[in-house]
C-alpha positions as a Python dict, from the first residue, in 0.01 Angstrom:
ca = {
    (1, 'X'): (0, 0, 0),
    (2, 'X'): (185, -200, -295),
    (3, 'X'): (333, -40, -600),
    (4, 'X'): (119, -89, -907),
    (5, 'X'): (185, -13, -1310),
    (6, 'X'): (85, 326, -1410),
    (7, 'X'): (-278, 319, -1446),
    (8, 'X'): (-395, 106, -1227),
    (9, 'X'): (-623, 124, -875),
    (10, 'X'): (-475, 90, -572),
    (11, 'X'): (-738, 13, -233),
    (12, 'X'): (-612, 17, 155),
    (13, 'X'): (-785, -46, 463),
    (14, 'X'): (-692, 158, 753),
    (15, 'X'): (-363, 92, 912),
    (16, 'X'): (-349, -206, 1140),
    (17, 'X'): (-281, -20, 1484),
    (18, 'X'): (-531, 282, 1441),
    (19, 'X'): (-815, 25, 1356),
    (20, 'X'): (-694, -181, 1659),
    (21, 'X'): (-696, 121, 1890),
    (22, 'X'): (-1034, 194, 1749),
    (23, 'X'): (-1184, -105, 1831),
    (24, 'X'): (-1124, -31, 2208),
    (25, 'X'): (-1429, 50, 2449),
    (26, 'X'): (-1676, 285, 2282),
    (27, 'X'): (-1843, 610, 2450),
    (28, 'X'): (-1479, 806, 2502),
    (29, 'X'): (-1481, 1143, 2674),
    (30, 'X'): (-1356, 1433, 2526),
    (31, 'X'): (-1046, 1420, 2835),
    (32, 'X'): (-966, 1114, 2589),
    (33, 'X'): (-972, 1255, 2311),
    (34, 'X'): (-743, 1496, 2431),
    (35, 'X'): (-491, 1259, 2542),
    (36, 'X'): (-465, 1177, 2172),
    (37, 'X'): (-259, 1481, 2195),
    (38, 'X'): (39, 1296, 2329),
    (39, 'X'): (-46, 908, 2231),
    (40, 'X'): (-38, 985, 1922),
    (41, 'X'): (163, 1288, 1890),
    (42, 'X'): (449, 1163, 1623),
    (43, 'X'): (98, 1111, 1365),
    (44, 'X'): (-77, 1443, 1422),
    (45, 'X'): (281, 1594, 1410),
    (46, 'X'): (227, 1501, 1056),
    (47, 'X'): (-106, 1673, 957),
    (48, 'X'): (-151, 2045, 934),
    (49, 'X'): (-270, 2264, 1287),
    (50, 'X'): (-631, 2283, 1080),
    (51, 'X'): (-621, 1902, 1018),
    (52, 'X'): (-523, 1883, 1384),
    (53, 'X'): (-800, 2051, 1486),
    (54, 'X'): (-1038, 1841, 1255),
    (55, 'X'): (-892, 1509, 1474),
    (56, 'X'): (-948, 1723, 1769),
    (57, 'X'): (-1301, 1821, 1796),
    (58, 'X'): (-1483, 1485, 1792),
    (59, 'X'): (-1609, 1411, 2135),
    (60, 'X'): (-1523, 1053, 2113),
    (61, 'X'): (-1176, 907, 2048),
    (62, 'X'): (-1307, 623, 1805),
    (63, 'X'): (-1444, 866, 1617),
    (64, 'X'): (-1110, 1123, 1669),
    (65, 'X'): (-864, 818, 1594),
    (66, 'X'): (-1059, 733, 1258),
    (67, 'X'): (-1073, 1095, 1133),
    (68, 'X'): (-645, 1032, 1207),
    (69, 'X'): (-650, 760, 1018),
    (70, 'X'): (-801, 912, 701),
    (71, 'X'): (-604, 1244, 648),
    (72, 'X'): (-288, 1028, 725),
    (73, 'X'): (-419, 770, 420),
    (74, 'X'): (-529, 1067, 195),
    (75, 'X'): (-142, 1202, 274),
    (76, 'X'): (31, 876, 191),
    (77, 'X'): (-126, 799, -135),
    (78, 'X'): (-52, 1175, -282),
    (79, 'X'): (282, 1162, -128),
    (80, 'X'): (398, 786, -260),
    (81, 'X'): (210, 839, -622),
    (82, 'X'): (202, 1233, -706),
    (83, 'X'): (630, 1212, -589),
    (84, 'X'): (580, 1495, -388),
    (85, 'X'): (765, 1537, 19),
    (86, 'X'): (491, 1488, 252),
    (87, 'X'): (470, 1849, 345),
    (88, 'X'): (373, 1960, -16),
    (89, 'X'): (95, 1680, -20),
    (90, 'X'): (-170, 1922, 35),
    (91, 'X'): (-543, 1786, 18),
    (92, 'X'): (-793, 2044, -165),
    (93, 'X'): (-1172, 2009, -251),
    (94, 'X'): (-1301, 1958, -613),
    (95, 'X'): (-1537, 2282, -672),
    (96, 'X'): (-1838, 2119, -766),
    (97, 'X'): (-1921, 1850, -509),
    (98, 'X'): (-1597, 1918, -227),
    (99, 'X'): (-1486, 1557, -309),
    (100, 'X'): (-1122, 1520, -178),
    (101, 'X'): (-844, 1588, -430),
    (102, 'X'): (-479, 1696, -489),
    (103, 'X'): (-407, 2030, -658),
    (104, 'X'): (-10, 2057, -727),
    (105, 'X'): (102, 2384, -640),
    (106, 'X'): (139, 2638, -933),
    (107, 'X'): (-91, 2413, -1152),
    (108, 'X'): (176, 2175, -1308),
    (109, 'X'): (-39, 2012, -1578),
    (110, 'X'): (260, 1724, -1606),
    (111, 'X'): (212, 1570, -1280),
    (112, 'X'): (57, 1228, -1222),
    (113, 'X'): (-318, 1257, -1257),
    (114, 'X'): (-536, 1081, -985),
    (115, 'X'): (-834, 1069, -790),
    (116, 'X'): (-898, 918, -497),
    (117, 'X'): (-1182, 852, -213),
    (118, 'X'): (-1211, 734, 123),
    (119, 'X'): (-1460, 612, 433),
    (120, 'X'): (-1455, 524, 767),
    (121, 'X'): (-1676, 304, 1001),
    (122, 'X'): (-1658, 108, 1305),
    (123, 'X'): (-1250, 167, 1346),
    (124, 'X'): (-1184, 113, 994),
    (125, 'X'): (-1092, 337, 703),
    (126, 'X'): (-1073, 296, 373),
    (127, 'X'): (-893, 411, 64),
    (128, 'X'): (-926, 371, -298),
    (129, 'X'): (-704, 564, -561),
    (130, 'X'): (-693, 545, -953),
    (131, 'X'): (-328, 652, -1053),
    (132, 'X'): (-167, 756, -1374),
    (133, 'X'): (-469, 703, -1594),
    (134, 'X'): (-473, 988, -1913),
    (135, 'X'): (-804, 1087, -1867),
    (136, 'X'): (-1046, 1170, -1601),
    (137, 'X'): (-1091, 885, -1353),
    (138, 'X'): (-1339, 857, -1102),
    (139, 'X'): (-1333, 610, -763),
    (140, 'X'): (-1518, 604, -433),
    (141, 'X'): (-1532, 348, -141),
    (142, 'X'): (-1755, 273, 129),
    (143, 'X'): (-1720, 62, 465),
    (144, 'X'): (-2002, -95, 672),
    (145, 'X'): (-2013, -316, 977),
    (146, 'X'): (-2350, -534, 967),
    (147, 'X'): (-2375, -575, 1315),
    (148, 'X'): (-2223, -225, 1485),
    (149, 'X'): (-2590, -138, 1534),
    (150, 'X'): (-2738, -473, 1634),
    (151, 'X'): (-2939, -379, 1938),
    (152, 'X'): (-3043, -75, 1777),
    (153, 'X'): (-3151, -288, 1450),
    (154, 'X'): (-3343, -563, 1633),
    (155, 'X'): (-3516, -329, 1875),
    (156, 'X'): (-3721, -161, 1590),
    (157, 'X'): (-3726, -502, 1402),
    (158, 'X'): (-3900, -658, 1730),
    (159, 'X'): (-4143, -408, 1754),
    (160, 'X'): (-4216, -331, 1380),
    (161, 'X'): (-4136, -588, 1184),
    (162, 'X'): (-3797, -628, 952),
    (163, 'X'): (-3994, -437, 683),
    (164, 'X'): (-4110, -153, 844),
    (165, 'X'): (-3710, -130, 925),
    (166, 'X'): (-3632, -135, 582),
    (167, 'X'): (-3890, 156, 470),
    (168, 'X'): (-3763, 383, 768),
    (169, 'X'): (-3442, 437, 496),
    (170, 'X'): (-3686, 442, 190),
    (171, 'X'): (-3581, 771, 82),
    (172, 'X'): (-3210, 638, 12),
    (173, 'X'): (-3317, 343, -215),
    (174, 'X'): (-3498, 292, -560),
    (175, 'X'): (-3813, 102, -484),
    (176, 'X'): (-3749, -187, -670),
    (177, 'X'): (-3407, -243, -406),
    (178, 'X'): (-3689, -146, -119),
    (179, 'X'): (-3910, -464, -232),
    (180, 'X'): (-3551, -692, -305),
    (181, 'X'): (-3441, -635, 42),
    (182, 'X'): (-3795, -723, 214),
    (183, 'X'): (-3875, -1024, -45),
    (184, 'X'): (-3551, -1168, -238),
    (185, 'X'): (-3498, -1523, -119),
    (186, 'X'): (-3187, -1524, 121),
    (187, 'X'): (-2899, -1797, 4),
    (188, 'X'): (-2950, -2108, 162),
    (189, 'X'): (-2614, -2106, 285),
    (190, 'X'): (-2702, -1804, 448),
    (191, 'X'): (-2901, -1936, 678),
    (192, 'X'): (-2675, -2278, 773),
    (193, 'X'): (-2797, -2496, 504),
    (194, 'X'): (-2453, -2590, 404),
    (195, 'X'): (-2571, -2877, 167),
    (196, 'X'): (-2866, -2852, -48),
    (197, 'X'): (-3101, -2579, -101),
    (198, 'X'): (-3488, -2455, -54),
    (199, 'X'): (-3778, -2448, -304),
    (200, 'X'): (-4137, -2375, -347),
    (201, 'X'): (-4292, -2285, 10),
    (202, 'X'): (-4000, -2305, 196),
    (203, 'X'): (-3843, -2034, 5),
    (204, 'X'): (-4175, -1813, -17),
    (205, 'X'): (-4080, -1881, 398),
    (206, 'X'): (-3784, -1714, 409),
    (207, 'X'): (-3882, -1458, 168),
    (208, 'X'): (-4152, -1341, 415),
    (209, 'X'): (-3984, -1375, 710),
    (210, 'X'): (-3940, -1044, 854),
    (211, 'X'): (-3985, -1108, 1297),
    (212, 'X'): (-3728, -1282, 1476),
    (213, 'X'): (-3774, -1553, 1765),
    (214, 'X'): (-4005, -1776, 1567),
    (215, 'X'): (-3937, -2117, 1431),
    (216, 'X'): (-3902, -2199, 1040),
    (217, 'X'): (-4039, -2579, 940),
    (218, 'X'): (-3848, -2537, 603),
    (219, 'X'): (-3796, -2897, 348),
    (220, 'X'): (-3422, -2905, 241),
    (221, 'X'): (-3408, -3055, -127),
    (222, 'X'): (-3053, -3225, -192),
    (223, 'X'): (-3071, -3344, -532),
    (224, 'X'): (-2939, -3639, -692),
    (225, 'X'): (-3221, -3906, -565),
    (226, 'X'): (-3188, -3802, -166),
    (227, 'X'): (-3537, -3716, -9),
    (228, 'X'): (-3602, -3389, 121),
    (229, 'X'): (-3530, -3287, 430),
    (230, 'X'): (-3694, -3149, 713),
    (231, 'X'): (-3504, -2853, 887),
    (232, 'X'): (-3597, -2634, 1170),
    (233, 'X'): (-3438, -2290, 1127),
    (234, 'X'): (-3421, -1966, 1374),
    (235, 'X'): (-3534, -1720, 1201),
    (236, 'X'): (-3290, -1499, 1391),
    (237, 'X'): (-3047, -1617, 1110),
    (238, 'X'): (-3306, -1541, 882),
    (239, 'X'): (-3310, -1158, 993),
    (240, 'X'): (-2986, -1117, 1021),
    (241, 'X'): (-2902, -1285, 661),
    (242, 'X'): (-3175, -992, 548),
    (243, 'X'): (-2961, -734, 762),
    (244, 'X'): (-2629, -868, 581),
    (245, 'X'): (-2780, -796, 284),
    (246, 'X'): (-2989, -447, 357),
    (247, 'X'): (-2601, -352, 449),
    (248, 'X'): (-2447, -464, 140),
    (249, 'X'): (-2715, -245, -28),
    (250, 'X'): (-2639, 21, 173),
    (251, 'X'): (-2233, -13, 108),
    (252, 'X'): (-2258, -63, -263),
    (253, 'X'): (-2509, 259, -303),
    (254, 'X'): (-2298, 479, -83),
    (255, 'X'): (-1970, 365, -312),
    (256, 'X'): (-2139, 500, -652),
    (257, 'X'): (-2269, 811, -472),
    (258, 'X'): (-1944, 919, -346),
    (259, 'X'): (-1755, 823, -706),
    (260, 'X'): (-1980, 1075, -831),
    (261, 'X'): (-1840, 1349, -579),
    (262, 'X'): (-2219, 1382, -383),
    (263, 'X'): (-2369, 1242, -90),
    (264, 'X'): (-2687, 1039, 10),
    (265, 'X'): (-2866, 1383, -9),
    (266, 'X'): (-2790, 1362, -413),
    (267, 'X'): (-3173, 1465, -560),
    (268, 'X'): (-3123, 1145, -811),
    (269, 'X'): (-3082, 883, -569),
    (270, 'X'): (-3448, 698, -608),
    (271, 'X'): (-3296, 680, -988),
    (272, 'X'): (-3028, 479, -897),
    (273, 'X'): (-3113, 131, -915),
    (274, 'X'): (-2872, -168, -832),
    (275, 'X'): (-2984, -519, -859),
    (276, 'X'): (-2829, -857, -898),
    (277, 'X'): (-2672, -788, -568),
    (278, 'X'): (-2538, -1178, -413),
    (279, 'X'): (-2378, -1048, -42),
    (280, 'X'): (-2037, -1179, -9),
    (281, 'X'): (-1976, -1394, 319),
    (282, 'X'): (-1694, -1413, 543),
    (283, 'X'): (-1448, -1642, 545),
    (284, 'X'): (-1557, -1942, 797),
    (285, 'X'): (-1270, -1933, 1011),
    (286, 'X'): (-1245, -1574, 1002),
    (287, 'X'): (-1154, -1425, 1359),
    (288, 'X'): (-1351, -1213, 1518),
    (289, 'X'): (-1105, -961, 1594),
    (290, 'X'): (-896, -971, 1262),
    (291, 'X'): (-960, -831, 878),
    (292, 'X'): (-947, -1144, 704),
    (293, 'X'): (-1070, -1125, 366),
    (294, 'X'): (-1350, -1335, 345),
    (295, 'X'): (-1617, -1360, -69),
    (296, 'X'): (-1568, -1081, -295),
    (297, 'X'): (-1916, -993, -510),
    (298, 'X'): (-1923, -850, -826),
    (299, 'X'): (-2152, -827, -1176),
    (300, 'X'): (-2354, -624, -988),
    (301, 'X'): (-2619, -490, -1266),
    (302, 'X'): (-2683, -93, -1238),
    (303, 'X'): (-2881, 120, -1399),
    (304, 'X'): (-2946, 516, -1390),
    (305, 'X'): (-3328, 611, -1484),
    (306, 'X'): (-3373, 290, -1593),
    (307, 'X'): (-3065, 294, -1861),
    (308, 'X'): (-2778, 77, -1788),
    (309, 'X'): (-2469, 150, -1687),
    (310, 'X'): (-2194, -7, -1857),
    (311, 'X'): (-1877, 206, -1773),
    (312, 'X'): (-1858, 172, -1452),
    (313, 'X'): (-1691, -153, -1260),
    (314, 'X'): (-1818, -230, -848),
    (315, 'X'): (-1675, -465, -589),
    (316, 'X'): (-1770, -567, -256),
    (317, 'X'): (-1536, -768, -27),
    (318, 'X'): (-1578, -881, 326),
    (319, 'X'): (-1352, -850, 596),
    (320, 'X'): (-1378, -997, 875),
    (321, 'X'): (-1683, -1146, 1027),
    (322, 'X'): (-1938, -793, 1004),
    (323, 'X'): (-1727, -521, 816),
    (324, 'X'): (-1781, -500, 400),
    (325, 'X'): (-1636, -245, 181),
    (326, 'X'): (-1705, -142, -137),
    (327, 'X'): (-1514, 40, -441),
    (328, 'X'): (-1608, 130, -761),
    (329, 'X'): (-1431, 303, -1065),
    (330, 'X'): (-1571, 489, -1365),
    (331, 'X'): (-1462, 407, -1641),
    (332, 'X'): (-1493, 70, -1595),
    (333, 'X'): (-1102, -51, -1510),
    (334, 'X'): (-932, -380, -1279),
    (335, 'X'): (-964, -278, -931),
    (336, 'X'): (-643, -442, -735),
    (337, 'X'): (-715, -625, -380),
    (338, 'X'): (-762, -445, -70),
    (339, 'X'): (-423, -433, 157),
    (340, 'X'): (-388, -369, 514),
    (341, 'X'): (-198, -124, 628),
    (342, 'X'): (52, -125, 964),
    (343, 'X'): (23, 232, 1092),
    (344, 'X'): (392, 271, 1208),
    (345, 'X'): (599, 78, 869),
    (346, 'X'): (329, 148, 621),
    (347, 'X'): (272, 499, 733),
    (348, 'X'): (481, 683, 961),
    (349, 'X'): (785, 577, 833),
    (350, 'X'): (714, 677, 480),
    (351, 'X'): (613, 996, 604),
    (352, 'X'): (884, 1087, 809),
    (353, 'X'): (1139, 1006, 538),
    (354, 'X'): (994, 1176, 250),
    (355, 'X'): (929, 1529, 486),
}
């Protein structure tokens, strides 16, 4: 994590060699888990026996090694901006909603004020953090991978239909997002149409597409004089443009919920409404295995019971070729870049030396 000015947001993706580990083969016993006990022994030497235990008790180690990975991160950003040893860097809940927060001991009203969130999926973890701002800032981050449930996803797609899919998760989305995801045109780049783009019934095509394993007959207009073109699409890539995007939803609701301190469970959720929503696409030559940052979306338009909101500002970057994370700040402030982290350098080290 960089230094920034007083006042600014800081974001960090999980470090490099927990996310790595993370990525490993899925479905790990609890003996596995317990090995963590000794693989990673100088890291959990750093968290308190309760926060031990909280690594501990998952039953798989991907799931262990990313709850590791997030009380280290919550440690390290209290630690490097608070100036406070590691072992005073104590993690408290806020009262109302148990969001994550740092309490200095004895109540000193002069240290640096800040408020951070985080989130883990799929071997990653994320961090955002609003630091030496004067008055009460709020932050919260999200991470999704579009395609760590792929054969779940296209199992109920096959037999249902893509929108069926979507209304399973109805009760987490305003209605007018419900009827975006099923029916908004998907980008024509999307879909492989590098050059040009679709109109009229080719675009009420993809719009409706919602099964997979069929053929598209879509017409390709170019512009400039050049005669449309006739393309045959998949629309596989059609279904899983629409899952990109259900995904980016998903990411970019989840980020304003937890700024707010609550959870998907929040009564006011069907209030929420977030539109204007383009979902950013990873870089081209991205590998498969690496984090590279890939479009970053923003001007997102949101509104609260039909109000708008104007004070808050939302970004969603992809990394890599499935994972997207969000952040968000309220009030509305410049949100720096996201930075990954090397576990041992970025982490461990800093620890260690500021015990």
């Amino acid at each position: 994590m960089r230094h920034q000015e007083i006042g600014a947001t800081n974001r960090t993706v999980a470090p490099r060699h927990t996310q790595s580990m993370a990525r490993t083969e899925t479905g790990r016993s609890r003996d596995e888990v317990e090995e963590l006990k000794s693989v990673a022994f100088r890291a959990l030497a750093l968290l308190s026996s309760s926060e031990q235990e909280a690594v501990l008790k998952y039953y798989h180690v991907k799931d262990a090694k990313m709850s590791l990975a997030s009380h280290l991160l919550k440690h390290l950003v209290i630690t490097k901006y608070c100036n406070v040893p590691w072992s005073k860097s104590k993690v408290s809940r806020q009262p109302t909603h148990g969001k994550p927060c740092y309490v200095p001991e004895g109540g000193d009203d002069e240290h640096v004020h800040m408020d951070f969130n985080v989130s883990h999926q799929a071997g990653i973890v994320s961090l955002i953090a609003a630091v030496g701002f004067e008055n009460q800032v709020d932050v919260g981050t999200d991470v999704v991978c579009a395609n760590e449930r792929s054969v779940q996803d296209y199992a109920s797609i096959d037999k249902e239909g893509f929108f069926a899919w979507v209304d399973i998760h109805g009760d987490v989305f305003a209605d007018s997002e419900l009827n975006g995801m099923k029916l908004s045109p998907v980008a024509a780049q999307s879909v492989g149409i590098a050059v040009g783009d679709v109109g009229g019934y080719a675009r009420d095509a993809l719009s409706r597409c919602q099964w997979r394993n069929r053929k598209l007959d879509v017409q390709v207009v170019k512009g400039d004089g050049v005669p449309e073109e006739s393309v045959e699409l998949s629309s596989n890539v059609v279904i899983e443009a629409k899952l990109r995007r259900f995904y980016a939803m998903w990411c970019l609701r989840e980020t304003y919920v937890k700024m707010t301190g609550e959870a998907l469970l929040a009564s006011w959720l069907k209030d929420l409404e977030i539109s204007n929503v383009q979902t950013p696409a990873a870089k081209d030559s991205a590998d498969p295995f690496s984090l590279e940052a890939g479009d970053v979306a923003r001007d997102f338009k949101i509104a609260f019971k039909r109000k708008p909101v104007k004070d808050v500002n939302m970004e969603l970057s992809a990394l890599g070729l499935a994972y997207m994370v969000g952040g968000c700040v309220r009030p509305s402030a410049v949100m720096g870049k996201w930075l990954e982290l090397n576990l041992e350098t970025d982490v461990l080290d800093i620890a260690e030396a500021n015990l």
